[in-house]
C-alpha positions as CSV (number, residue, x, y, z in Angstrom):
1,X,0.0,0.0,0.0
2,X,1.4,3.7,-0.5
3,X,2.5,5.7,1.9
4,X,0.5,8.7,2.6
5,X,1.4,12.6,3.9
6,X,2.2,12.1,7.5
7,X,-1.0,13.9,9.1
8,X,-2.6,14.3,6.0
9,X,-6.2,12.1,6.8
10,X,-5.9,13.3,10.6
11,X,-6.1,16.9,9.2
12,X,-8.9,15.8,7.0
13,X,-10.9,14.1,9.9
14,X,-10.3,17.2,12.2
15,X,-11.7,19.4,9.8
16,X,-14.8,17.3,9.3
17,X,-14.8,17.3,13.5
18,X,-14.9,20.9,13.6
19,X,-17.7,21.9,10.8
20,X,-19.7,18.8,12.6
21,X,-19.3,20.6,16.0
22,X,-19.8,24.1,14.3
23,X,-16.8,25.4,15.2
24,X,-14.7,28.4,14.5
25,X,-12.4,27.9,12.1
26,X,-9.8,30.6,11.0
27,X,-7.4,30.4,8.2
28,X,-4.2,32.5,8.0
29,X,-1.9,32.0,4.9
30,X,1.0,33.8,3.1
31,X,-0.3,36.4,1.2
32,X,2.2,35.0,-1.8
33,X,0.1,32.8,-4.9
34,X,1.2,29.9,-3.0
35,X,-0.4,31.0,0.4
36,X,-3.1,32.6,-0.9
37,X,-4.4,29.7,-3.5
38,X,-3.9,27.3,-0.1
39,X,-6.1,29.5,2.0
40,X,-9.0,29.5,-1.1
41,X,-8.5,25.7,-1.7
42,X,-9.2,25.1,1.9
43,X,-12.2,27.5,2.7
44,X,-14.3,26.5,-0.3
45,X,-13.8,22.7,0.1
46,X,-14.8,23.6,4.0
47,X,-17.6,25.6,2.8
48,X,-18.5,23.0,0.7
49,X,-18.8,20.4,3.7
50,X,-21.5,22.8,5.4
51,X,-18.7,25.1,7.2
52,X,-18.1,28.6,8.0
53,X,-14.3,30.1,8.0
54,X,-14.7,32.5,10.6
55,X,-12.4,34.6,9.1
56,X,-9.1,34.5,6.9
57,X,-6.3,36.5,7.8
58,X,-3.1,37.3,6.0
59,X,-0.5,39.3,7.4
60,X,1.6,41.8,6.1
61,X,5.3,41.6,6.2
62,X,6.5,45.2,6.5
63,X,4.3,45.9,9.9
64,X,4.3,42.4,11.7
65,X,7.2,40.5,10.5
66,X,6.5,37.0,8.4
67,X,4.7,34.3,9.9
68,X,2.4,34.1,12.6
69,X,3.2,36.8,15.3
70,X,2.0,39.0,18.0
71,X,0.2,42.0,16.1
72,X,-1.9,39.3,14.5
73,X,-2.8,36.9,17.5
74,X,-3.8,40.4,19.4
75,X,-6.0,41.0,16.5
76,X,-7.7,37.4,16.6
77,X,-7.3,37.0,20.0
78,X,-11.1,37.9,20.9
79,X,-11.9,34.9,18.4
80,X,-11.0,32.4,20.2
81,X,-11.5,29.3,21.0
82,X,-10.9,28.1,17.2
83,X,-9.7,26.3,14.9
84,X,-6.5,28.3,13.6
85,X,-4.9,26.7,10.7
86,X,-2.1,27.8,9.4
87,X,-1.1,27.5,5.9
88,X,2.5,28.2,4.0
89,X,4.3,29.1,6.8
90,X,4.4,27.7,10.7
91,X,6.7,25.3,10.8
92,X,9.1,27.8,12.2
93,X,6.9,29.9,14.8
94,X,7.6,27.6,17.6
95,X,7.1,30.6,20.2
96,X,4.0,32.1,18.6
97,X,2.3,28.8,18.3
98,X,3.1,28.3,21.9
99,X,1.5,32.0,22.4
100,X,-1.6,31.0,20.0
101,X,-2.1,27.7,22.6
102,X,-2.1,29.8,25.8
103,X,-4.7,32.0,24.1
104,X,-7.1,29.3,23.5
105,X,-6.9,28.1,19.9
106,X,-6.1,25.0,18.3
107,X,-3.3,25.1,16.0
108,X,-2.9,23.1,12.8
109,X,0.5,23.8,10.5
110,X,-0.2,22.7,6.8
111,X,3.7,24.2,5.5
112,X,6.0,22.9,3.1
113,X,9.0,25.0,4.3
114,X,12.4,23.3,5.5
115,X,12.2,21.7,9.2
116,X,13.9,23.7,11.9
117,X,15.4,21.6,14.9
118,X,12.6,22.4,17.4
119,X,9.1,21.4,15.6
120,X,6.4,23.8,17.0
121,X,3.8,22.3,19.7
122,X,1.0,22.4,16.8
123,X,-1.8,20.2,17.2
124,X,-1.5,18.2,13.7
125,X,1.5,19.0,11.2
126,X,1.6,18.5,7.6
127,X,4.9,19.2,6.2
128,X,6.5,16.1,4.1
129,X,10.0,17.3,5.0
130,X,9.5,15.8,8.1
131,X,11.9,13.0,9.1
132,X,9.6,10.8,10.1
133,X,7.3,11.7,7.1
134,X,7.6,8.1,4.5
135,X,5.9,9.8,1.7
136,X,8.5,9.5,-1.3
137,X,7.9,13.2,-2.4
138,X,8.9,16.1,-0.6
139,X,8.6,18.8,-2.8
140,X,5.3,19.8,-2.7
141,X,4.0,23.2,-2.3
142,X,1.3,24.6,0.1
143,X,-1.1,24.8,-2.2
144,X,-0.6,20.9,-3.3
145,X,-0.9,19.8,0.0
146,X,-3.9,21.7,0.9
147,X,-5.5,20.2,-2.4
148,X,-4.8,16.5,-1.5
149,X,-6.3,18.0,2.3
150,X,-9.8,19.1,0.6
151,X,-10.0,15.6,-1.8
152,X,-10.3,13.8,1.2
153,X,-12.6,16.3,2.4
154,X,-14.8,16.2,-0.3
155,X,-14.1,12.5,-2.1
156,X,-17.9,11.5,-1.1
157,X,-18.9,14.5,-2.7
158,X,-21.4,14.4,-6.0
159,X,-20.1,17.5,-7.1
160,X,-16.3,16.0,-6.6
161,X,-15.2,16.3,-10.2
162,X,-16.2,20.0,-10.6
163,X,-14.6,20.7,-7.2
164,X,-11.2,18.9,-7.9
165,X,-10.8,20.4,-11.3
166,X,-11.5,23.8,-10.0
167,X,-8.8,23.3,-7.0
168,X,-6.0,21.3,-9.1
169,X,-6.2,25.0,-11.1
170,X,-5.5,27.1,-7.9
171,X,-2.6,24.1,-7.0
172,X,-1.1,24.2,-10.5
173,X,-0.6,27.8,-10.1
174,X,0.7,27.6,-7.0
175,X,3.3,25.3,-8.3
176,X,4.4,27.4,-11.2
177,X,4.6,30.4,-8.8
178,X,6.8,28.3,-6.3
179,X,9.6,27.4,-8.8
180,X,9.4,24.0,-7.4
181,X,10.2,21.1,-9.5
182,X,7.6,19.5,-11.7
183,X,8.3,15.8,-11.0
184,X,5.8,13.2,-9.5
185,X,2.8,14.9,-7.6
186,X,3.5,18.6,-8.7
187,X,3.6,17.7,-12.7
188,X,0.3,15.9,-11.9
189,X,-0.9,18.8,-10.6
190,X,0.4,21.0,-13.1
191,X,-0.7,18.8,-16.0
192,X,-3.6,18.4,-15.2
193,X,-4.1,22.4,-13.8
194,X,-3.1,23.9,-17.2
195,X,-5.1,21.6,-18.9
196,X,-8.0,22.6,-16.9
197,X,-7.4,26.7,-17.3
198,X,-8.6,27.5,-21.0
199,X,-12.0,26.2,-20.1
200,X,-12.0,27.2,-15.9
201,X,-15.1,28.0,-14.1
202,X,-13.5,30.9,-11.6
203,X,-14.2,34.3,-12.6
204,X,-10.9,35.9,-12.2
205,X,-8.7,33.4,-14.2
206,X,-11.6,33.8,-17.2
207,X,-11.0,37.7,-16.5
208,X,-6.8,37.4,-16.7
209,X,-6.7,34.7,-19.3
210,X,-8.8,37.1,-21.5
211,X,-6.6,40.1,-20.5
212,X,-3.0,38.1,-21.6
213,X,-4.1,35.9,-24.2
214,X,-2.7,37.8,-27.3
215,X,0.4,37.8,-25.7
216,X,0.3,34.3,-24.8
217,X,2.1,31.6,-27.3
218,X,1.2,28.8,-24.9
219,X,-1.0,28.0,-21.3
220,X,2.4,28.0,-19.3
221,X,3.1,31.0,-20.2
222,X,-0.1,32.5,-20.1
223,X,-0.3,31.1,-16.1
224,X,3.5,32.7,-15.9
225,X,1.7,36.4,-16.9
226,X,-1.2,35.2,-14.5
227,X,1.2,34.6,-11.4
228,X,3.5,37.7,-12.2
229,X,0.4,39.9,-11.6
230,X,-0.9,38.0,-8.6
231,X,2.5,38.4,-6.9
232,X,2.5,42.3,-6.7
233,X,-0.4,41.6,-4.4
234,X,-0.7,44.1,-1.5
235,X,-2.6,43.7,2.1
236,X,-5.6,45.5,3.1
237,X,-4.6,46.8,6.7
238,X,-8.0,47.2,7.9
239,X,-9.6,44.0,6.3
240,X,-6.2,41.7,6.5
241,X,-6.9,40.1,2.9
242,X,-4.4,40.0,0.1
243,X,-5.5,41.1,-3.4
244,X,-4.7,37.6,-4.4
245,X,-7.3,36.1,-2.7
246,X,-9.9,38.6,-3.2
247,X,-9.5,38.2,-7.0
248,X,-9.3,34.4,-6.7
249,X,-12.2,33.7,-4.1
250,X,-14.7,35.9,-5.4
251,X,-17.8,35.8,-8.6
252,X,-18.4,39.3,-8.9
253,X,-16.5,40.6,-12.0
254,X,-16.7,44.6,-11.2
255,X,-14.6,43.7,-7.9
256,X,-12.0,41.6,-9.6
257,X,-11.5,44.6,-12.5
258,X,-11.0,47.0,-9.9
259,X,-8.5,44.4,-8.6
260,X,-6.4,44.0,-11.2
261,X,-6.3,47.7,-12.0
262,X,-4.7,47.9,-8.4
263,X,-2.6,44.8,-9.3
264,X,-1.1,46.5,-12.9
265,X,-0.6,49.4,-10.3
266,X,1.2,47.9,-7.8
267,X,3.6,45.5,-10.3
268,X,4.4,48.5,-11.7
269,X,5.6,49.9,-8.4
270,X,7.4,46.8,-7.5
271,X,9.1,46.6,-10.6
272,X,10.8,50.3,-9.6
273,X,11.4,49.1,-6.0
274,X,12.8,46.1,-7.7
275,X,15.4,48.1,-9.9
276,X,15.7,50.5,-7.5
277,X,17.4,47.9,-4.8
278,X,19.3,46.2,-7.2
279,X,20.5,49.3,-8.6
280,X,21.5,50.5,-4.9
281,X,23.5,47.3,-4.3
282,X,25.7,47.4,-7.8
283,X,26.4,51.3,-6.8
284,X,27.7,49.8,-3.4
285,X,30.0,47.0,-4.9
286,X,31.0,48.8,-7.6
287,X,34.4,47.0,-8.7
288,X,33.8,44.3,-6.1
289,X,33.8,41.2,-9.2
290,X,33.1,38.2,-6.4
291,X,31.7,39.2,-3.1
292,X,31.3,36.2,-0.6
293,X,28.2,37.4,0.6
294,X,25.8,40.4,0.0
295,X,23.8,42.0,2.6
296,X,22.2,44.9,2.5
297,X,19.0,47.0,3.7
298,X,16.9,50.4,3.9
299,X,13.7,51.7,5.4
300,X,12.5,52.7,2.2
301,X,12.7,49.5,0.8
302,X,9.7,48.1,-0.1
303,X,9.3,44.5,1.2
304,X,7.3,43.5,-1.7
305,X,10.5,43.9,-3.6
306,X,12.6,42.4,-1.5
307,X,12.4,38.7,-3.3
308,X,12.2,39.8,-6.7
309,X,15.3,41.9,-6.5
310,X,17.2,39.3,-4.5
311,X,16.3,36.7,-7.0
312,X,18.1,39.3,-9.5
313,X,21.3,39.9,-7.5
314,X,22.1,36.3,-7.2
315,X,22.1,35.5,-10.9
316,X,24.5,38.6,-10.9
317,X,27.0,38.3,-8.1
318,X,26.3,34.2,-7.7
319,X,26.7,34.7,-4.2
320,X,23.9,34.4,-1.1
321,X,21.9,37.8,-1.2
322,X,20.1,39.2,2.4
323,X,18.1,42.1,1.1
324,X,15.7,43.4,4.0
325,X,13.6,46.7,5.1
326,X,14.2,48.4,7.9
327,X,11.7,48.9,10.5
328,X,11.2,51.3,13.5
329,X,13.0,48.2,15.9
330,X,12.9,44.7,13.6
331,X,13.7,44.2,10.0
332,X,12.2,41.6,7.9
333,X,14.4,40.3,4.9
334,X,14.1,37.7,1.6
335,X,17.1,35.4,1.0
336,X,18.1,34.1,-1.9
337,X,20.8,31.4,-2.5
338,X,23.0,29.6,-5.7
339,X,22.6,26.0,-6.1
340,X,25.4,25.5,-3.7
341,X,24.3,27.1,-1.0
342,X,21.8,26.2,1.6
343,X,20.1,29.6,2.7
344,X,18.2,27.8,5.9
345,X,20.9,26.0,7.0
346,X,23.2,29.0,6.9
347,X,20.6,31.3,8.9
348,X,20.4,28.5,11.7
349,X,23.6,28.6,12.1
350,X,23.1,32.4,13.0
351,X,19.6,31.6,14.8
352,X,20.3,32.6,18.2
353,X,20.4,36.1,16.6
354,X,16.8,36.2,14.5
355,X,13.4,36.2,16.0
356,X,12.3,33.8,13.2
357,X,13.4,32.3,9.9
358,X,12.6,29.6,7.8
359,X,12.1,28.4,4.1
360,X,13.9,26.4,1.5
361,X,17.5,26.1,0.4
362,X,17.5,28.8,-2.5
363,X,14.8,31.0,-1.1
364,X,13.8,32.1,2.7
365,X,13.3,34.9,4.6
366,X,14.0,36.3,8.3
367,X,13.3,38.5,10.7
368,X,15.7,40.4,13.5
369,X,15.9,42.8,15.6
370,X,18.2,46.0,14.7
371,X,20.2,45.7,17.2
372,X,21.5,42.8,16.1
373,X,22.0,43.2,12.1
374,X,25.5,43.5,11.9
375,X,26.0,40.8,14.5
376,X,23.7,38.4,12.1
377,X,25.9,40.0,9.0
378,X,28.9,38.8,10.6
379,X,27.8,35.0,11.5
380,X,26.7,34.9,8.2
381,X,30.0,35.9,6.6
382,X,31.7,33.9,9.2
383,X,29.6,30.8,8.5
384,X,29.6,31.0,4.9
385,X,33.2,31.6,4.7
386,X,34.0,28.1,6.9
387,X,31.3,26.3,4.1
388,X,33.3,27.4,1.3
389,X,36.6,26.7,2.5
């Protein structure tokens, strides 16, 4: 028989438990494609089952750091006791989950992120990287994992065809977005996603398939266009959503126009922020061929920038790149790594410096206190320079 995600039918059954029970659920995602397409996947396949998400948060990386963390427990706080399920990130907040249990709620960690030493005291875990995880593919992204979470959910289902095409769209996307490699369950998914687009029920893909398609040679490349705009995706900081979910997750086609208007907005400003850091970081190392490490940060900085222009600045200096933005006491950064380098591995051997970190080899992302930058700029150099050696 084949193995199965570790936690994966548990995670099912305690869903099922909690909509039986009419319990408060609460979903809080990344607000990247992956975390966003996760948090949809999972609320309309609960919704489906006779459920009500009693709300879906997403937090914003340049006020409350990445992950879960304080500003956003305060803020759901009064909504406990729940169900909180967290989904593309967790498996790193080991003290916040421990805060989120004191306060009442139930924690659930659906991540796909690298595992750090201490596994947080979560109530049910789905991440295949775990050691004791026998599943023979690890490379799965949030939104895959949350799809194989709601076909369980929903495989008595009449409607179970309509439901599973629908969601293996969202996952396919999430893949793409991801970079993560198309082998084994994720070329399934992608496969079968892409296939599925040109004809897709969801409003908002009709909407942006329509927008790109003269521009489009082929359905991968159309989705690529598709993902490029969701990714300049800002958060509301009175409602807590991401404009990538409220395109995705809603059937009323004024509202998703007036979203992607915002969306073409905001890309184009992240394309400047984009330029604008990289540009800032060639002016610093100018005649500085083969830096060991790069690391570098501004208040200005836009954090929605932050990957994109890190992702740039590797393929030119081929070296690990910490880009970050500067705030008031804690800065939040994106990592990016060469093939040789293992950016999580590198930052925990700096941990006892950062407040949180986590991610995979080529791409992550921390957070640290001020105080302590050129402190975590030296064990990084330090640590890095011993790797190398």
């Amino acid at each position: 028989m084949a193995k199965q995600i570790k936690n994966l039918a548990e995670v099912s059954e305690r869903i099922k438990q909690a909509v039986k029970k009419k319990e408060k659920i609460i979903l809080y995602g990344d607000s990247d494609v992956d975390g966003a397409t996760s948090v949809i996947i999972l609320k309309e396949a609960i919704e489906r089952l006779g459920g009500e998400i009693d709300y879906c948060y997403f937090f914003d990386r340049a006020t409350d750091g990445y992950g879960l963390n304080k500003p956003a427990l305060k803020f759901l706080a009064s909504r406990s006791p729940a169900l909180l399920i967290l989904v593309d990130l967790g498996i790193g907040n080991y003290k916040e989950i421990t805060l989120a249990n004191k306060q009442g709620f139930e924690v659930i960690v659906i991540d796909h992120h690298k595992i750090p030493e201490k596994l947080p005291p979560a109530s049910l875990i789905i991440d295949p990287k775990q050691e004791d995880d026998e599943y023979d593919f690890k490379e799965m992204t949030a939104g895959g994992l949350c799809y194989k979470v709601a076909q369980l959910l929903l495989r008595e289902d009449p409607e179970y065809d309509f439901f599973d095409r629908s969601f293996v769209e969202l996952a396919s996307l999430s893949v793409i977005a991801d970079m993560m490699p198309q082998e084994k369950d994720n070329a399934d998914i992608v496969v079968r996603g892409l296939n599925s687009l040109p004809t897709t029920n969801r409003l908002a893909l009709q909407i942006l398939e329509e927008k790109f398609a003269e521009e489009s040679p082929s359905i991968l490349y159309l989705s690529t266009k598709i993902i490029s705009l969701l990714g300049a995706s800002r958060i509301s900081s009175s409602s807590h959503k991401a404009d990538v979910f409220l395109a995705l997750s809603t059937s009323q086609e004024g509202k998703i126009r007036r979203i992607v208007k915002r969306l073409e907005i905001n890309l184009v400003k992240k394309h400047r922020a984009r330029d604008e850091i990289v540009a800032t970081i060639q002016e610093k190392l100018e005649g500085e061929k083969n830096p060991p490490l790069v690391f570098g940060g501004e208040s200005f900085w836009s954090p929605i920038a932050l990957g994109s222009a890190a992702s740039r600045l590797v393929k030119l200096y081929g070296c690990p790149i910490f880009v970050y933005h500067q705030g008031e006491e804690e800065s939040t950064g994106s990592v990016r790594c060469p093939k040789n380098v293992d950016s999580v591995e590198l930052m925990r051997k700096c941990s006892k410096l950062l407040i949180t970190f986590g991610g995979h080899a080529p791409a992550s992302g921390f957070r640290v206190k001020n105080s302590k930058l050129n402190q975590f700029k030296n064990c990084l150099l330090k640590n890095h320079d011993q790797a190398i050696d």
